[in-house]
C-alpha positions as CSV (number, residue, x, y, z in Angstrom):
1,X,0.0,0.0,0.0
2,X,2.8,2.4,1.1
3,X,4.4,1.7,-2.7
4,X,1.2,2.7,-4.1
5,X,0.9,5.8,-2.3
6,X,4.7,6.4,-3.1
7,X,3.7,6.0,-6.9
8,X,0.8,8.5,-6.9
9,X,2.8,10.7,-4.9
10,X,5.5,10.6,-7.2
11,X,3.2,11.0,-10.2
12,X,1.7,14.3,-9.1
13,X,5.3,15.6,-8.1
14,X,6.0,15.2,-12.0
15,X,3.1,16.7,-13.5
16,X,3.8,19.5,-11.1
17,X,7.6,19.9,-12.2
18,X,7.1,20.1,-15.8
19,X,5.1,22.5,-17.4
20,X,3.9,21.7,-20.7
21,X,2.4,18.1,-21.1
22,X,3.8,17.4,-23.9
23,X,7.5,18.1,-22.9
24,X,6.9,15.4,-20.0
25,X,9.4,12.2,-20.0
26,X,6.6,9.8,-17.7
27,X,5.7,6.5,-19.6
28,X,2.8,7.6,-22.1
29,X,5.7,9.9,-23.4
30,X,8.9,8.1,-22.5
31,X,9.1,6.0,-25.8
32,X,8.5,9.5,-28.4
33,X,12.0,10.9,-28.9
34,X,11.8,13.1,-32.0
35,X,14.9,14.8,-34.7
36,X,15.6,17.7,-33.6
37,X,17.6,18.3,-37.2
38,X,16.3,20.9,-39.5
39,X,13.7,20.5,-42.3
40,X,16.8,20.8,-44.5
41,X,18.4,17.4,-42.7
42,X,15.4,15.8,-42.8
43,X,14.5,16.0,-46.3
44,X,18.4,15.3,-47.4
45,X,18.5,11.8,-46.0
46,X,14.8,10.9,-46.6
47,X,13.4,13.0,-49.5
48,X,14.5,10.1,-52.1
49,X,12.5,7.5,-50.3
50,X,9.8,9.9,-49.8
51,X,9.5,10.9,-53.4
52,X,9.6,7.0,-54.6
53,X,6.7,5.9,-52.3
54,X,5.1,8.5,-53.5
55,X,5.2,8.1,-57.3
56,X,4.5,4.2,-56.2
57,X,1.3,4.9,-54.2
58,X,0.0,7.6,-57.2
59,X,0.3,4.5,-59.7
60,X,-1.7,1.9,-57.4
61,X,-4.1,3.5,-55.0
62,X,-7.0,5.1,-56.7
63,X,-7.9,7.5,-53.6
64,X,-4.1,9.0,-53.9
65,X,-4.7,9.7,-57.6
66,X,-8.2,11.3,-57.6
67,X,-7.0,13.4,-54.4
68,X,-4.4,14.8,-56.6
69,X,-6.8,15.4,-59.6
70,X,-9.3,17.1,-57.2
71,X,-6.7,19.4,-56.0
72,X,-4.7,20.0,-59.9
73,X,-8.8,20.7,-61.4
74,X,-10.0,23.0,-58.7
75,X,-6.8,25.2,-58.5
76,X,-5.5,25.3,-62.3
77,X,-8.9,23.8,-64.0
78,X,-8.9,25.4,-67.7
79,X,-5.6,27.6,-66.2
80,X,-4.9,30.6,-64.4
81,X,-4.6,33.7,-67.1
82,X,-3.1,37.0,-67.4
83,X,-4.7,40.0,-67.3
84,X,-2.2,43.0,-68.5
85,X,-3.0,46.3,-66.0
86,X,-1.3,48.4,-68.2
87,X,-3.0,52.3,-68.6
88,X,-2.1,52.1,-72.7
89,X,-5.5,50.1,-74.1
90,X,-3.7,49.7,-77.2
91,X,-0.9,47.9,-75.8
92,X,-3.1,45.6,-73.4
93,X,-4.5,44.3,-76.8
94,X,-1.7,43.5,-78.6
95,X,0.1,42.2,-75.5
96,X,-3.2,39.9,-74.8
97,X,-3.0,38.9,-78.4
98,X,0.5,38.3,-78.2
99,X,0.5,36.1,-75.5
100,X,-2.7,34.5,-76.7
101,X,-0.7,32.8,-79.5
102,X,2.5,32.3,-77.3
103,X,0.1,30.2,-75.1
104,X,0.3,27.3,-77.7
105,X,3.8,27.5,-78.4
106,X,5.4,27.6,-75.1
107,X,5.6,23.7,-74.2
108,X,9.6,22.8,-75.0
109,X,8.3,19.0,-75.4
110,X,5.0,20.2,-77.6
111,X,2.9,18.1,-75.8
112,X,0.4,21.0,-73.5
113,X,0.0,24.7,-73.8
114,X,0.9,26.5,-71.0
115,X,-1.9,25.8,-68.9
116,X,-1.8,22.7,-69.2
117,X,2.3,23.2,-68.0
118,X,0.4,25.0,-65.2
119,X,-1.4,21.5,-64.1
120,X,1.7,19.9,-64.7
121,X,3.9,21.8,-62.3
122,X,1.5,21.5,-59.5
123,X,0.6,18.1,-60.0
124,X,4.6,17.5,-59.6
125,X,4.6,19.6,-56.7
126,X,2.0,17.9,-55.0
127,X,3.8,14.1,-56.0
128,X,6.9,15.1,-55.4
129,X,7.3,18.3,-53.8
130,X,8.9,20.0,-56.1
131,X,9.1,20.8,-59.9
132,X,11.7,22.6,-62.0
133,X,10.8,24.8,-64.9
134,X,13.6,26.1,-66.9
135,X,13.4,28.8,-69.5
136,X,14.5,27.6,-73.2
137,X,15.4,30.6,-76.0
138,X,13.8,28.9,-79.5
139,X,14.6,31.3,-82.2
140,X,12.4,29.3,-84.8
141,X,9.3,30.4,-82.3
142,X,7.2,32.6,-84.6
143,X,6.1,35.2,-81.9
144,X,8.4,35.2,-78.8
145,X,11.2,32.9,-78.5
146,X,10.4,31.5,-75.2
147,X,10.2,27.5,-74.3
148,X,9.4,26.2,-71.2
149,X,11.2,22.6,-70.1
150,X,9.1,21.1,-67.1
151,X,11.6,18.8,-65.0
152,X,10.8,16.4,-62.4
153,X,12.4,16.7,-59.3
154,X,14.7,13.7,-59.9
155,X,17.1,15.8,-62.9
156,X,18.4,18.0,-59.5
157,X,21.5,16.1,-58.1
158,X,21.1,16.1,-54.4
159,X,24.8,14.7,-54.1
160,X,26.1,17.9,-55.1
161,X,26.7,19.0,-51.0
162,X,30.3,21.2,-50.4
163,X,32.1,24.2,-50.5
164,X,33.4,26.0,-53.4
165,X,36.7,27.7,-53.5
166,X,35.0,31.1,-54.1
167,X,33.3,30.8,-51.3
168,X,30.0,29.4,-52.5
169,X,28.4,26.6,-51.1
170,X,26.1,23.8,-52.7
171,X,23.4,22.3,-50.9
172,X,21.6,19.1,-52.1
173,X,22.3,20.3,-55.7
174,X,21.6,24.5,-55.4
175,X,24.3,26.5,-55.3
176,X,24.1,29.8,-52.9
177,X,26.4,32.8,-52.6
178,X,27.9,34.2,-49.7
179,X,24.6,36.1,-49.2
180,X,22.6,33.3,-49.4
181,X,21.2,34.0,-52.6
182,X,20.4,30.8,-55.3
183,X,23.1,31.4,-58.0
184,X,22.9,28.0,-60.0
185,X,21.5,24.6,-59.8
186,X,23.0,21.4,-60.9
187,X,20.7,19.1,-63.2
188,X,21.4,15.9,-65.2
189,X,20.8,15.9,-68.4
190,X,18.4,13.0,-68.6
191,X,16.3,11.4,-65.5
192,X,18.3,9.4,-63.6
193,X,15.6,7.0,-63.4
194,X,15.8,6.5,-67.6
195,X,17.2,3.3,-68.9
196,X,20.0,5.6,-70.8
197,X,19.8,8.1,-68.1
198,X,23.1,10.1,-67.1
199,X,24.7,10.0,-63.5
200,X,26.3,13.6,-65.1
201,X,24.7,16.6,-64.1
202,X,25.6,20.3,-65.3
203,X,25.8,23.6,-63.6
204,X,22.3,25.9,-65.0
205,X,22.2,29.7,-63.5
206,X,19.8,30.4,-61.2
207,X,17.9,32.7,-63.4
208,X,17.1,30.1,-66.3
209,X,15.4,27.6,-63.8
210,X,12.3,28.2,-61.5
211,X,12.2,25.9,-58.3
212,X,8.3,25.6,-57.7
213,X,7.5,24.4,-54.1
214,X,5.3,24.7,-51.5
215,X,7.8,25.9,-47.9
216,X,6.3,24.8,-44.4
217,X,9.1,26.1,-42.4
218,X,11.4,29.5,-42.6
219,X,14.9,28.3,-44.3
220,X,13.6,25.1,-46.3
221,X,15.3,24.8,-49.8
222,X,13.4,21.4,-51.4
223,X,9.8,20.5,-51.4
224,X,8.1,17.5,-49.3
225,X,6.1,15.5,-51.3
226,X,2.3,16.6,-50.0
227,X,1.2,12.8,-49.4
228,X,4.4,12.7,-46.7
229,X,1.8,11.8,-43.6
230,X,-0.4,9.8,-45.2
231,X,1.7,7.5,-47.0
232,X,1.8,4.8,-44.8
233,X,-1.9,4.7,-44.3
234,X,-2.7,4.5,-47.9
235,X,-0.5,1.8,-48.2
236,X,-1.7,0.0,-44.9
237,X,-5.1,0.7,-46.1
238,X,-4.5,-0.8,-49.4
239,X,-2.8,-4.2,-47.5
240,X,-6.1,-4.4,-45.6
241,X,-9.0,-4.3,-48.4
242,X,-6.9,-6.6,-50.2
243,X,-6.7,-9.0,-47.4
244,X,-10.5,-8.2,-47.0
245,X,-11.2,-9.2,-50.5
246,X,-9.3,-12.2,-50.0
247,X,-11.5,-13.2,-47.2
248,X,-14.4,-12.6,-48.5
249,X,-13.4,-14.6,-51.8
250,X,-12.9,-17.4,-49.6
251,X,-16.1,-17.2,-48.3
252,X,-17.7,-17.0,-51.5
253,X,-16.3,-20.5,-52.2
254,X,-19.4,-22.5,-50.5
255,X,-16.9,-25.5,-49.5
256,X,-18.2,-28.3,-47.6
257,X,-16.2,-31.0,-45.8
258,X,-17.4,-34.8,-46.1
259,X,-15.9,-36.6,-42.8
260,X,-16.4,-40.7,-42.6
261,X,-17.9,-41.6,-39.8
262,X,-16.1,-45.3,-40.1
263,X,-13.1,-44.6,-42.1
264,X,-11.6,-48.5,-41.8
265,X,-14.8,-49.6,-42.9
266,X,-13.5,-52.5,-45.8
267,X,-15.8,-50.4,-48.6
268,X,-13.5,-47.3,-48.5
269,X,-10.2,-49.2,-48.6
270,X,-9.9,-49.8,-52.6
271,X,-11.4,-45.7,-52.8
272,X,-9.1,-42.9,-54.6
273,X,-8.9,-40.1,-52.1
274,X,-10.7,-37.8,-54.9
275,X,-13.5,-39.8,-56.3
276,X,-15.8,-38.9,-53.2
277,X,-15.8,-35.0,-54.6
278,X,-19.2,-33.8,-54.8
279,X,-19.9,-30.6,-56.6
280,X,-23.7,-28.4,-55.6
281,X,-25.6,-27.1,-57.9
282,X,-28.8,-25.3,-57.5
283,X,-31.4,-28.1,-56.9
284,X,-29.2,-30.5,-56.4
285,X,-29.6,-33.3,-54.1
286,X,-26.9,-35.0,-53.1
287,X,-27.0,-38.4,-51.4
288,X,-23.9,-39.3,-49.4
289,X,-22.3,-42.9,-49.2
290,X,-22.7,-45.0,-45.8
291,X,-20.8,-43.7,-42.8
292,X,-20.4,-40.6,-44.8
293,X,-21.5,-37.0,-43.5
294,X,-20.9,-33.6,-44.9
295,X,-20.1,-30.2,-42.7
296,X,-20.0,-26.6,-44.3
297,X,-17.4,-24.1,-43.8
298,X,-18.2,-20.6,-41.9
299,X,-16.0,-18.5,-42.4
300,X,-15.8,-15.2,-39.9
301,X,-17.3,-12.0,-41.1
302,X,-16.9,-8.7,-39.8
303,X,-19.8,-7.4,-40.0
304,X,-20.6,-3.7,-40.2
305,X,-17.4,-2.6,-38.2
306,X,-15.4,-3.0,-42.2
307,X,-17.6,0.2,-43.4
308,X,-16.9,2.5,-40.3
309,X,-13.2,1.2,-40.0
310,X,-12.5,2.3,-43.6
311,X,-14.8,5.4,-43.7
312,X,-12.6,6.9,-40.7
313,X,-9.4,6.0,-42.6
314,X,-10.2,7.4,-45.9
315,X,-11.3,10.4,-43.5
316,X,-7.8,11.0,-41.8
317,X,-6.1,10.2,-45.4
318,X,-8.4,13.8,-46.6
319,X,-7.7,15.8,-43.9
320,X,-3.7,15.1,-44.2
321,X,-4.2,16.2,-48.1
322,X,-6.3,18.8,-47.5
323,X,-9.5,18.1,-49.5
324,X,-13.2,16.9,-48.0
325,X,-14.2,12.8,-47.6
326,X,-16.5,14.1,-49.9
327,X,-13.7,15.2,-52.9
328,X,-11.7,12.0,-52.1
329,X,-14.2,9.2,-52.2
330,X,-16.8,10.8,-54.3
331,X,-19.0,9.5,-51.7
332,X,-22.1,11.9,-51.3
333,X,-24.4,10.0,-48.8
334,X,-25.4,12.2,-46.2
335,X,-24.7,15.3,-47.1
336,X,-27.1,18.3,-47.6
337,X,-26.5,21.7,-49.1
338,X,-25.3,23.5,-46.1
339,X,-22.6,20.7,-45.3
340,X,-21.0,20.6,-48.4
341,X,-20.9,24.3,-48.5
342,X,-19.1,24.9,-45.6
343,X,-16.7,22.3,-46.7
344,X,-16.1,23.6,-50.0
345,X,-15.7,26.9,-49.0
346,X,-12.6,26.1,-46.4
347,X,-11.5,23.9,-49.6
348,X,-11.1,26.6,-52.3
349,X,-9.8,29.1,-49.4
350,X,-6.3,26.5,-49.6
351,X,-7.1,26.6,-53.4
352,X,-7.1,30.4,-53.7
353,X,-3.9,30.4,-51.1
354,X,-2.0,27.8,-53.8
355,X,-3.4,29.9,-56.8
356,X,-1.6,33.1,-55.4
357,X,1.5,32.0,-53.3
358,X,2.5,28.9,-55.8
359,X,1.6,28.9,-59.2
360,X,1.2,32.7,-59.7
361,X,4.1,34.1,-57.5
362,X,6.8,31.0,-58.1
363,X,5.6,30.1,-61.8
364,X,3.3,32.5,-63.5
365,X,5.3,36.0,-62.5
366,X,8.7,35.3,-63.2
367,X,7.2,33.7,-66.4
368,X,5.2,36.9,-67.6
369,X,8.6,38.9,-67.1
370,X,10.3,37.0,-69.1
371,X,7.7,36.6,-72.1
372,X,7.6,40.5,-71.6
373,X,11.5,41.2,-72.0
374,X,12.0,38.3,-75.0
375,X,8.7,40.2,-76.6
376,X,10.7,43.5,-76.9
377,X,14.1,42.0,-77.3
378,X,12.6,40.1,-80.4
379,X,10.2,43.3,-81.4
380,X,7.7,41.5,-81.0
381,X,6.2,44.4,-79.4
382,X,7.3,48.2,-78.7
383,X,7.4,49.0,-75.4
384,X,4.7,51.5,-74.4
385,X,5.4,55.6,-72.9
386,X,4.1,53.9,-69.7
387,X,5.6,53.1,-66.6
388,X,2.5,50.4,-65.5
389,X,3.3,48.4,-69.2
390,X,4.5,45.0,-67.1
391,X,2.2,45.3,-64.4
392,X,-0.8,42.2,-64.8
393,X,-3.9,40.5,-62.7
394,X,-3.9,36.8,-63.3
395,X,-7.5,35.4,-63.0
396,X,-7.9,31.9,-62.1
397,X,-10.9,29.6,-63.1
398,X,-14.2,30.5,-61.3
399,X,-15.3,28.0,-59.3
400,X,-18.9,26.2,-60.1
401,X,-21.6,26.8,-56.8
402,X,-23.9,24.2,-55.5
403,X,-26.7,26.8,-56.1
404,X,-25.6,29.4,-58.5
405,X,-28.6,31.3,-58.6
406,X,-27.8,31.8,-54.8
407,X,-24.6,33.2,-55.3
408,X,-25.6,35.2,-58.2
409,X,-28.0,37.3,-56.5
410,X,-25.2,37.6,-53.7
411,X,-23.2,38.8,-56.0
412,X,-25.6,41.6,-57.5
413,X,-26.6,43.3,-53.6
414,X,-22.6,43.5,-53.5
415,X,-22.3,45.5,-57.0
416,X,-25.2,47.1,-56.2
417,X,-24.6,48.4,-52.5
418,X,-21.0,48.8,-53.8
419,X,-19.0,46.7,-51.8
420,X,-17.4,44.7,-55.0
421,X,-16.7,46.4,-58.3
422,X,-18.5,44.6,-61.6
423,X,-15.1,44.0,-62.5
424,X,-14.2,42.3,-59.5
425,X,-17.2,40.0,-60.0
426,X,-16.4,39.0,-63.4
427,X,-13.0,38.6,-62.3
428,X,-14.4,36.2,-60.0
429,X,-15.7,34.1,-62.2
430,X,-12.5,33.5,-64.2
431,X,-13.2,36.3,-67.2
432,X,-11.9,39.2,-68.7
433,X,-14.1,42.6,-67.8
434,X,-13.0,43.9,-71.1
435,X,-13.5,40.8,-73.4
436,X,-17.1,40.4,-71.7
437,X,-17.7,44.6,-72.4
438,X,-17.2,43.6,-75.8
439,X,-18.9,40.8,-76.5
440,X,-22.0,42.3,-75.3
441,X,-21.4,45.4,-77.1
442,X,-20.9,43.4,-79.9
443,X,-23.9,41.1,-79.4
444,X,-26.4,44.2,-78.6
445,X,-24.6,45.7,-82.1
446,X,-25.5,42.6,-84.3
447,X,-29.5,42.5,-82.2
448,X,-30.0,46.1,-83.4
449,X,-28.9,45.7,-86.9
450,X,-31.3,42.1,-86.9
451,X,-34.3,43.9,-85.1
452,X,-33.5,41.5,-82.3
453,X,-34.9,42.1,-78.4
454,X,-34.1,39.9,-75.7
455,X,-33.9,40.4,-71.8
456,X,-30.6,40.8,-71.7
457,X,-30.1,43.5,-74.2
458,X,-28.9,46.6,-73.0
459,X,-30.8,49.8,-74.0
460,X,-29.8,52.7,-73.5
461,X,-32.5,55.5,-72.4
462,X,-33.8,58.1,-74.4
463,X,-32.5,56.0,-77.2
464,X,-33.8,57.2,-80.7
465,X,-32.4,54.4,-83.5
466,X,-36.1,52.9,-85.5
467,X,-35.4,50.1,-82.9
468,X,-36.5,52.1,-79.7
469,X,-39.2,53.8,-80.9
């Protein structure tokens, strides 16, 4: 009794010494004895296994894939497009034209457009953590000699780790000056993963290669694969519904056991082993030998604890990618309009936060800069008496509503008590204020000439064309 009351004693002397729970050494915590290294350490020594597992579990596991799909179709969808703010309307055309037919051009490999790059580089990101774009100079390109080369993560050599004489260091395959600036990066020529692949790699300056990833702490210089801390239970998860379908494909084999009740009785002796097999059919009736009897097989089920068990997995799985059950699964049972609002909503927040601090600042920025110097390099274009020339919105897809008309009317009180510009609305729905200006114009143009009316045609009043009167 006395030890007991040692123990407790003890216990509450502990919890009363340390002051954070979670920085407690007692026995629920003794066993947890995290790195204290930096991201940077981390990611050196375990990024490569990372990065495989992850390619391995996109190929097999059907949840991994669509979660990645969801995320590339609500953040890139049909791409994320420029908008030049320049003050010259003149040169916003011919710069929107311009780029326009650039658009199709700009793929190195031919194969997308350059949003389809865009969905490219952030499905990369999200596989691997990473993506490299580096800027190509095609003189044959009719309008601006500009190529994008998308690179997986795999071309940067992460043995490249020392000092350089000038002072320079290299870190897992980046090169920084003294001031901690990127000055180069080292690439192999082909993937390393490649049959004919080169163990080579070449010295690039920084400012031909964009290094698109997503930081989660101050100082980190590689991306983490996104599916880092749920890779093991997709792959756990996958190991258990295939033993599960295993089972149950057992128990779908109706097998029945035929025992002899007298097995040294003198008519078995001369029996093959075999010959007793019976095979059911429907209907059948079976009848059995002397001192023969026949037990079924039961196999174990487990009942409706399989449906809740994988329901809460699949669940963690979406919260460690960031998406709803709902956007993983593609399960909708149960949810009403107000549910899968709320949980859309938090969704395209992260989407709007990836559209602006990823793609747009890390890939679509840098990018419009260059197009714009190679344009005027390659006078392609003249460079405007305007200081605001370079300056451009990029507009992202609008995203589809579970009840537009909701959101529609919404968005009209806003316009209309002026707390959102019209062109912050169209904006909003992944257009061009100016393109839709005149289309209608154009529209209402072609209705006048044509004697056409419809509700949507603009008139203005006091109007005196044969039309309005």
């Amino acid at each position: 009794m006395r030890n007991i009351f040692h123990s407790i004693a003890n216990l509450f002397k502990r919890k009363a010494t340390v002051p954070y729970d979670g920085a407690g050494y007692g026995k629920r915590l003794g066993n947890w004895s995290p790195s204290s290294s930096s991201i940077n350490s981390l990611l050196a020594s375990n990024l490569n296994t990372l990065r495989v597992r992850s390619h391995d579990i996109v190929r097999k596991n059907p949840y991994a894939l669509n979660a990645i799909e969801s995320i590339v179709s609500n953040c890139i969808g049909t791409g994320i497009k420029p908008l030049s703010r320049s003050k010259d309307a003149d040169f916003r055309k011919r710069i929107q034209q311009l780029w326009l037919q650039w658009t199709d051009e700009s793929d190195a490999a031919g194969v997308n457009d350059f949003y389809g790059l865009q969905g490219l580089v952030l499905r990369s990101v999200i596989e691997c953590g990473e993506c490299l774009v580096r800027f190509r100079i095609d003189k044959k390109n009719a309008s601006v000699p500009l190529k994008l080369q998308v690179l997986e993560a795999e071309h940067l050599d992460s043995s490249k780790d020392y000092q350089l004489p000038n002072g320079n260091v290299i870190k897992t395959g980046i090169e920084f000056d003294k001031s901690g600036k990127r000055v180069a990066y080292y690439l192999y020529r082909e993937h390393p993963g490649d049959s004919c692949g080169g163990r080579e790699s070449i010295r690039i300056p920084a400012h031909e290669i964009l290094h698109i990833f997503k930081p989660m702490r101050p100082g980190q210089l590689r991306g983490e694969p996104w599916l880092s801390n749920v890779l093991l239970k997709l792959h756990d998860l996958d190991q258990y519904e295939d033993a599960e379908l295993v089972r149950k494909k057992t128990a779908a084999m109706f097998a029945g056991f035929v025992t002899r009740l007298d097995p040294d009785n003198e008519m078995f002796e001369n029996r093959d082993d075999n010959s007793g097999a019976y095979g059911l059919e429907p209907g059948t009736m079976q009848f059995l030998d002397p001192g023969e009897d026949i037990k079924f097989s039961s196999p174990a089920d487990v009942g409706g604890t399989y449906e809740a068990f994988i329901k809460q997995q699949l669940r963690a799985i979406s919260v460690g990618l960031g998406i709803t059950y709902e956007q993983l699964t593609g399960d909708l049972t149960g949810v009403n309009y107000s549910s899968i609002r709320a949980g859309l909503l938090e969704f395209r927040r992260k989407c709007m936060a990836l559209q602006h601090n990823l793609i747009v600042f890390q890939m679509c920025r840098p990018i419009w800069n260059k197009f714009i110097e190679l344009a005027v390099l390659s006078n392609a274009i003249d460079i405007p008496n305007d200081p605001t020339f370079s300056l451009v919105k990029w507009i992202p897809q609008g995203f589809a509503w579970v009840d537009p008309q909701k959101e529609q009317n919404a968005q009209m009180n806003a316009v209309r008590c002026g707390f959102k510009s019209r062109a912050e609305v169209v904006s909003e729905l992944g257009y061009d204020v100016e393109e839709i200006d005149d289309e209608i114009a154009a529209d209402n143009e072609r209705a006048r000439k044509m004697g056409l009316n419809f509700d949507s045609t603009v008139q203005n009043e006091g109007a005196t064309d044969e039309f309005s009167e």
